[in-house]
Every structure is written in structure tokens, then in C-alpha cells.
C-alpha positions as CSV (number, residue, x, y, z in Angstrom):
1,X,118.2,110.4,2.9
2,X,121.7,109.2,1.7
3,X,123.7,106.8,3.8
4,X,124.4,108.6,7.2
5,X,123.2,109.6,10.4
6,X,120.9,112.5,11.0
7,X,120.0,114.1,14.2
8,X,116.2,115.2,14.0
9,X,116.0,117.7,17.0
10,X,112.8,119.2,15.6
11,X,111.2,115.6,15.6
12,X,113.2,114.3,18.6
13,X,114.8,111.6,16.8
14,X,118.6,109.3,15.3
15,X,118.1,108.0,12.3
16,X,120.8,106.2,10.8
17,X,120.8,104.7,7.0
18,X,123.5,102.1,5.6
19,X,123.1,100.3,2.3
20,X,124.9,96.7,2.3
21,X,125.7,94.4,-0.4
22,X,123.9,91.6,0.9
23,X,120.4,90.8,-0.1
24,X,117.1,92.2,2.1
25,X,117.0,87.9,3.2
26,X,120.4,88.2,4.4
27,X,120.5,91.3,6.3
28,X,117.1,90.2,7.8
29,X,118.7,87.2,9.4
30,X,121.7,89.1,11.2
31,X,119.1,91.3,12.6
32,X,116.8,88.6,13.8
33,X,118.9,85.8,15.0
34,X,120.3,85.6,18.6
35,X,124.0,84.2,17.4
36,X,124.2,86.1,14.9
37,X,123.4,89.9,16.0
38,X,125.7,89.2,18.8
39,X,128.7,89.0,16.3
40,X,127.8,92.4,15.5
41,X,125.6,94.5,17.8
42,X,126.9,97.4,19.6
43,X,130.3,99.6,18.7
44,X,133.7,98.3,18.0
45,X,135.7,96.7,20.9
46,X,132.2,96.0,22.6
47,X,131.3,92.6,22.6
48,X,127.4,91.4,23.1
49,X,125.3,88.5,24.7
50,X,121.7,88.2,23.7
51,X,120.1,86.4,26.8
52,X,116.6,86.5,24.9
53,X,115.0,87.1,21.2
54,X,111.9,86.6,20.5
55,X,111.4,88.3,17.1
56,X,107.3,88.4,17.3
57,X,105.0,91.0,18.3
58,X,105.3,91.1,21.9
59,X,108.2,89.2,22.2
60,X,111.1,90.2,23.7
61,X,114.9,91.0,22.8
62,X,116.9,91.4,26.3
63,X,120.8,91.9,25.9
64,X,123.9,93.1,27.3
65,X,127.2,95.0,25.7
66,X,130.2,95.5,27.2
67,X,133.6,96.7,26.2
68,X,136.2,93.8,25.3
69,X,138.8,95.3,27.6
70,X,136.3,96.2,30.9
71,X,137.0,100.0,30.6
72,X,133.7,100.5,31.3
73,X,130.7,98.7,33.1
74,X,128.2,96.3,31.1
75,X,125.1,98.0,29.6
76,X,121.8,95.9,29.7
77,X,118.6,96.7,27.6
78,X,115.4,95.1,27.3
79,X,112.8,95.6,24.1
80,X,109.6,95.1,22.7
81,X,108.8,94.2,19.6
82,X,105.7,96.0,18.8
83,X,106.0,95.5,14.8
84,X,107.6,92.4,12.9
85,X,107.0,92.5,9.0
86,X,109.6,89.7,8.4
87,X,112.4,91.1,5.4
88,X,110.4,94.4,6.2
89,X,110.4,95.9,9.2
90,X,111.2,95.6,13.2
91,X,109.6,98.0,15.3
92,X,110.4,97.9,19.2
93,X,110.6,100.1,22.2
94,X,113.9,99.8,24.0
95,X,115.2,101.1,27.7
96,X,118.2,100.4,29.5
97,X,117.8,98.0,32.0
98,X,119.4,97.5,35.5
99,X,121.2,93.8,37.1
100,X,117.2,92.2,37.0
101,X,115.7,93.5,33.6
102,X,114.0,96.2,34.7
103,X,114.0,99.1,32.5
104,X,115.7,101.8,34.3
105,X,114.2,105.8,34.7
106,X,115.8,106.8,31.1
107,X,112.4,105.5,29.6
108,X,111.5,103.7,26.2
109,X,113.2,104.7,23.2
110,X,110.5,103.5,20.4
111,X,112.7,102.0,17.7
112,X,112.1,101.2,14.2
113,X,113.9,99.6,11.6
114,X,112.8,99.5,7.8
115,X,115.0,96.8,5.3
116,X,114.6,98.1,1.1
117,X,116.1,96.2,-1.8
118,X,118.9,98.0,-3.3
119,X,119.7,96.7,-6.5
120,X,121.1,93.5,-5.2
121,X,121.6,94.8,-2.0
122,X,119.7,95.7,1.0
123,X,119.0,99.4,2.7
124,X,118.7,99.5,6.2
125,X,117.5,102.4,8.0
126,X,117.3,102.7,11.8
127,X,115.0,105.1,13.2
128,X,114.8,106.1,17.4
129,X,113.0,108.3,18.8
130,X,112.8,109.9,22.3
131,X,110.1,111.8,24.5
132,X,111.9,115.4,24.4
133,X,114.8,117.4,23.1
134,X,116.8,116.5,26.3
135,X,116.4,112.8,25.7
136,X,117.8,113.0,22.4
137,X,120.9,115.2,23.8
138,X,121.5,113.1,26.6
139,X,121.5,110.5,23.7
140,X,124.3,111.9,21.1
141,X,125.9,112.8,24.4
142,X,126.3,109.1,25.3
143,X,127.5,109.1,21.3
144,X,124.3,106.6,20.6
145,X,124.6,107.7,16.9
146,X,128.2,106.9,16.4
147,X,127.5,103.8,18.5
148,X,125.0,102.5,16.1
149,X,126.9,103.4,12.5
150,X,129.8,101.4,14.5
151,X,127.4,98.7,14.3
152,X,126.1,99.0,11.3
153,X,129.6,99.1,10.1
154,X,130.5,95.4,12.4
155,X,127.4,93.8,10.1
156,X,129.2,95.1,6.9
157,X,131.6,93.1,8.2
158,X,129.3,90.8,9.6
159,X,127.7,90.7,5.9
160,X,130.8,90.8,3.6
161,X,133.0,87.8,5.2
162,X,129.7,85.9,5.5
163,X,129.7,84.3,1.6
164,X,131.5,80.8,2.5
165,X,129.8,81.2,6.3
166,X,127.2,78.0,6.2
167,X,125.0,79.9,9.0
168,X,124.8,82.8,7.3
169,X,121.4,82.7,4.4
170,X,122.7,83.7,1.1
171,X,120.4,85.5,-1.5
């Protein structure tokens, strides 16, 4: 798959691919620390707070995203890790979540991300995948796909103006 988004209706799936610059260590931190996903997750003019991350098997990742400008409400989700192969792979099961954490009645999106060397750079590729063919609508309805290549575009960002950054890991 070439860099993209693909919308798998016959497997019920997004799956989004982005090659950065940035080594596999790099790219592995932003995805993995609390501070620094925040400067990055979720679509342009959305800002996030992480109020939990533990990146282990079990552990979990519960954050909130909400427009800069309060056009919109705040959108809580909770995960799972269920998979954590450190500069690998990060495999969790996501829901949206209402005020106390509790995933809501949209169920668990099983989520896996895979990190390749690239050369010098690293390959990301996002994978989610949802219960039925009306999940997945109701997904690229809410525009979930463009949502996450927004992201992925904030960590190029993220990524590129991170070289005289002393937080972020260089290769």
C-alpha cells in the first residue's frame, strides 16, 4: 500500500499509511508519550489532553479532543492496549467514552499500528477495524479517515520541527 488511506469495506476496516522522515525510535516516542501525542493527536484545530497512558499490555490510554474554537462538544475515548512490541507495533481496542470513562454503545474499534524502517525514515501504518459494514460507514461518515491523515499530518509536523526539540529522541 502506498502512502494513503484505504477504505476496506469488504474487510470492514481504515487503514491509513504515512512514511516520515524521522527514524522508527523517533516516531515511536510521539506515539507513546503522554506530552508528546497530545501536541499532535486528533485533526487540525482540535487540541488533545491525555488524562492516562500506560503503554503496556493491559494498560490503558484515556483521552479527550476537542476543537480549539468550541464549535463542537469534547470527544472522550478510552483504549486497551492489547499488543506493545516497543519500535514495532501498538495494538489496542478503542470506544468512545461518555463524562465517566465508560465506553459508550458505538463499541470497540480494535486498532493496530505497525512502525517499518524506511530508509532513514520510518513507515507508519494505522489499521481499525469495526464489527460490520455499518460501523465502518458510520465511521467515514464522522470523516474518521480524514481525521486520522490530519493527524498523521500534525506528527509530520510534530516530527520535522522536532530536530533542535531536547524532548524529542533523535535517531
Amino acid at each position: 500500500m502506498a502512502d494513503g488511506i484505504v477504505i476496506d469495506e469488504a474487510g470492514n476496516a481504515l487503514r491509513i499509511r504515512r512514511t516520515y522522515s524521522a527514524g522508527v525510535d523517533r516516531v515511536w516516542w510521539a506515539w507513546t508519550d503522554a506530552d508528546a501525542i497530545s501536541r499532535w493527536w486528533g485533526p487540525r484545530g482540535w487540541v488533545a489532553t491525555v488524562y492516562e497512558m500506560d503503554v503496556r499490555p493491559d494498560g490503558r490510554w484515556r483521552f479527550q479532543i476537542a476543537p480549539v474554537d468550541r464549535s463542537a462538544d469534547p470527544v472522550r475515548s478510552v483504549a486497551v492496549y492489547r499488543v506493545v512490541v516497543a519500535h514495532a507495533a501498538l495494538h489496542y481496542d478503542a470506544a468512545f467514552a461518555d463524562q465517566a470513562w465508560r465506553p459508550d454503545d458505538t463499541g470497540t474499534f480494535p486498532t493496530a499500528v505497525t512502525f517499518a524502517a524506511a530508509g532513514t525514515g520510518c513507515t507508519v501504518e494505522v489499521t481499525t477495524s469495526f464489527p460490520d459494514g455499518q460501523a465502518l460507514r458510520r465511521a467515514v461518515d464522522l470523516q474518521m479517515a480524514e481525521g486520522y491523515a490530519e493527524a498523521l499530518g500534525r506528527l509530520a509536523d510534530l516530527l520535522d520541527a522536532g530536530g533542535d526539540d531536547a524532548d524529542v529522541p533523535n535517531d
